[in-house]
N, C-alpha and C positions, 0 to 999 in steps of 0.2 A: 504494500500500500504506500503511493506516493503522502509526503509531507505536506503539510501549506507552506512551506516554506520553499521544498522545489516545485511547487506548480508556479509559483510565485519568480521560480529564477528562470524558471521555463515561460513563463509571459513574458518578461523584462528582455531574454534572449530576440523573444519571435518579436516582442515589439521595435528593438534595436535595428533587426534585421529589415525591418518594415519603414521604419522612420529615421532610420540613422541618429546620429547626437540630440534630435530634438525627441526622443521616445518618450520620455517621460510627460512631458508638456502636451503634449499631441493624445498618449495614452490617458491623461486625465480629461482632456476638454471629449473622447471617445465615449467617455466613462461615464461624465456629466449628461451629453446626447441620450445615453440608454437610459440613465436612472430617469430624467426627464419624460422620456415616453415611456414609463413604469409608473409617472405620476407625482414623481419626483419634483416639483418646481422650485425649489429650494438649492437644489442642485449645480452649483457652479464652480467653476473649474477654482474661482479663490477661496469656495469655504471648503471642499472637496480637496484641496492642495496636499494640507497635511495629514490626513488623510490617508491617502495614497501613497506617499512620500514615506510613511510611517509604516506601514504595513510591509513596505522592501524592504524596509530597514529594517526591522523586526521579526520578517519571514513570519507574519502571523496575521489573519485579517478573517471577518466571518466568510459565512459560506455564500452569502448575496451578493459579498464584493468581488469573492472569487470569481464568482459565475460573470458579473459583470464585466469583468476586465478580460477574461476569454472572450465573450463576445463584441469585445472593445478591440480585440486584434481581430476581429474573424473567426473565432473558435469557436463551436458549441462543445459545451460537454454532455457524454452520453454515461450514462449511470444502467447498471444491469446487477441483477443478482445471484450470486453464487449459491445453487443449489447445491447439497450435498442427496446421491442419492445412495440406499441402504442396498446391498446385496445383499437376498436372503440366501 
C-alpha cells in the first residue's frame, strides 16, 4: 500500500513534468478550478496556498485533497477491492 506521502511525490513529479518550474503555482490555481466546481467558492489559489505548500512538505494531507490534486494533473484514481476467497 502506497503512503500519502509518495502519492504526494508522485503528483509533485507528474506535475513538474507537466509545468516545468512553475508546478507548484499552476498545481494550486488547478486545485482551486476543481474544488470550485465541487462548490467550493471560497477556494482561491491565496487562501488554498498554504495549504498545499504544506501538505508537500509534510507528505501528509486528507483524502479530498489527494483526490483533488490527481485530478489537478489529469489523474483519476481508481479504488477496487481485494477479495480474499476460501478454498474449501
Amino acid at each position: 500500500m502506497k503512503s500519502c506521502k509518495s502519492h504526494l511525490e508522485l503528483i509533485a513529479q507528474l506535475a513538474a513534468e507537466k509545468w516545468g518550474e512553475v508546478w507548484m503555482s499552476e498545481l494550486i490555481r488547478e486545485y482551486c478550478k476543481i474544488s470550485q466546481l465541487n462548490g467550493e467558492d471560497a477556494a482561491t489559489p491565496n487562501n488554498r496556498k498554504g495549504q498545499i505548500k504544506r501538505a508537500f512538505q509534510v507528505g501528509s494531507c486528507t483524502a479530498d485533497t489527494l483526490i483533488i490534486l490527481y485530478y489537478a494533473i489529469g489523474c483519476e484514481l481508481e479504488i477496487s477491492r481485494k477479495q480474499t476467497i476460501a478454498i474449501p
